[in-house]
N, C-alpha and C positions, 0 to 999 in steps of 0.2 A: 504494500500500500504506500502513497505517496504521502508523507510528510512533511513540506518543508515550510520551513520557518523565513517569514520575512520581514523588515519593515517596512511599515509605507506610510505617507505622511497623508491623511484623507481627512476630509473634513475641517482643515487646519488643525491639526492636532495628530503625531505622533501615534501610529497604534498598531501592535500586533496584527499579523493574519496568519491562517495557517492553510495553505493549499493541500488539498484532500477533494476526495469522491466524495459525494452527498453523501449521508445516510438518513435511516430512518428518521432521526430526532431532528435531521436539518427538516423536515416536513414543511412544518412552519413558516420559518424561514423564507426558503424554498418559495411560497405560495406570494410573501410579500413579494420579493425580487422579480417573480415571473410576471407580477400585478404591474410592477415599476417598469418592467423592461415594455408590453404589452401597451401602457399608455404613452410613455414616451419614446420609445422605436417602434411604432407598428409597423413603419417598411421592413424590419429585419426579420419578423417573424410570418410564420404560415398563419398561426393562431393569431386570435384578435381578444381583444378585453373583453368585449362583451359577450364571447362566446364561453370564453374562459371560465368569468364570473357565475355564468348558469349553469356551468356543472355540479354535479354532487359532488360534494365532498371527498364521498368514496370512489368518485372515477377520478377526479385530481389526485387520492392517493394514488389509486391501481396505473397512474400513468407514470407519477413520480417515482412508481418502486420496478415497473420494467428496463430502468436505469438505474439499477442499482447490481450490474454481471460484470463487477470491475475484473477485468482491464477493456472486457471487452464491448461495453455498452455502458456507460457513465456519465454522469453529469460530475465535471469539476468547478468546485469549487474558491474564491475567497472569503476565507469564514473568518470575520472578527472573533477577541474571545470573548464578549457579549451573544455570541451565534450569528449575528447580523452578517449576510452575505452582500457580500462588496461587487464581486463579479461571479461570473458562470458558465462555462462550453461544454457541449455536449462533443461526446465523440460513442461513436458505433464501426462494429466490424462486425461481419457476416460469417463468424468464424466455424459456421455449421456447413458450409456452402464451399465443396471446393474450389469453385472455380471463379469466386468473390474473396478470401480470406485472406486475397495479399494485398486487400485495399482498404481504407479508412475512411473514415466522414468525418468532418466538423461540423455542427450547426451549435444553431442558438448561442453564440458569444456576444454577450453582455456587461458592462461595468456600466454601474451606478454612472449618472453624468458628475456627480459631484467627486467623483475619485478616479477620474479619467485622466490621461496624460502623466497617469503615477509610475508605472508599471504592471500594472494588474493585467492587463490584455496580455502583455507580455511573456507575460512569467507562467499566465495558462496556457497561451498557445503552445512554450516552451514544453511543456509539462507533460501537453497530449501525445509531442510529436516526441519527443523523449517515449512515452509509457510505448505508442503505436509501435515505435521502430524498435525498442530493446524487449520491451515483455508482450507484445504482441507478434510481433516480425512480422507487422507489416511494412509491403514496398515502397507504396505511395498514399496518400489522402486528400480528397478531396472535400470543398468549401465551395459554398457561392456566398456571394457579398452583393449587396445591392450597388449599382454602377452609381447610384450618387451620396454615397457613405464615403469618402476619400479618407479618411482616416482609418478606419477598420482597410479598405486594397492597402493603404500603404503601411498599413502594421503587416500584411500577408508579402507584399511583394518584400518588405525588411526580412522574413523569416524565411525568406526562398519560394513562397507560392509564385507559379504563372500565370497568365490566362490563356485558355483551350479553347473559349468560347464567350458568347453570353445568350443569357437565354432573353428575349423581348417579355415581355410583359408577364415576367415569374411570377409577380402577386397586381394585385389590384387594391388599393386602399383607397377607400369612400367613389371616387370618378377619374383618379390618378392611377394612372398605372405604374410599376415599380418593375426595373428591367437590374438582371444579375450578370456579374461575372461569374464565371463558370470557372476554379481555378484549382492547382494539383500543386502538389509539391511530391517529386518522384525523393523515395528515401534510398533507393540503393538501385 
């Protein structure tokens, strides 16, 4: 399991975080951050708030615990030691699938707006593609990024992502459409 320890200055104020996979007890947590990412990135997600918000309880568990197959299916984490999640990526591999299992996925990368530009994107994407390539042995992983997020492409193109593609109107929010890059980073 991944452990590590870092500082980061968020909020004006010095503070612990520990980078880790969710777990159970992040639940909570978990529901605020997804709430905060939801109303203020709706371009970056599939999901939308107000669909979110009308689920059961118990299917926002039963979604948040199908990520829970670490190494191979995961939501990571920035967990204050208050619990309070700072940032969050998903990563998944098909590692039942021979003919998928030397590929990775990113989605859902998130940090708080208020603790952006710290390191926190950073230090997750590091983490994923760290976990992907050494304890999963995957090849490569791919991410889409919304084409007008420029800060999220150029945290990807900083960490070796390219683009293969973009997909036109990957999501649709309110009467705007939201077009993606489509982008890999080959691990070996």
């Amino acid at each position: 399991m991944i452990r590590l320890i870092a500082n980061n200055v968020c909020l004006d104020m010095l503070s612990n975080y520990e980078l880790r996979p969710l777990e159970i007890d992040d639940f909570n947590s978990f529901l605020e951050i997804q709430g905060d990412a939801l109303v203020n990135s709706p371009e970056v997600f599939g999901s939308d708030y107000h669909w979110f918000e009308h689920l059961s309880l118990l299917s926002k568990e039963l979604r948040f615990t199908k990520y829970m197959n670490y190494p191979y299916q995961f939501l990571l984490g920035a967990v204050r030691s208050t619990g309070q999640i700072d940032g969050m990526v998903g990563f998944s591999c098909d590692y039942t699938q021979s003919k998928l299992r030397h590929k990775g996925k990113i989605w859902g990368a998130y940090v708080r707006p208020e603790c952006r530009f710290k390191g926190i994107g950073t230090k997750l994407i590091e983490s994923v593609i760290e976990t992907a390539q050494n304890t999963v042995d995957c090849e490569l992983i791919h991410l889409s990024v919304s084409t007008s997020n420029s800060d999220s492409y150029n945290l990807y193109l900083r960490m070796g992502f390219t683009v293969y593609g973009t997909e036109l109107r990957a999501l649709k929010v309110g009467d705007e459409y939201v077009d993606e890059y489509l982008m890999v980073k080959f691990l070996r």
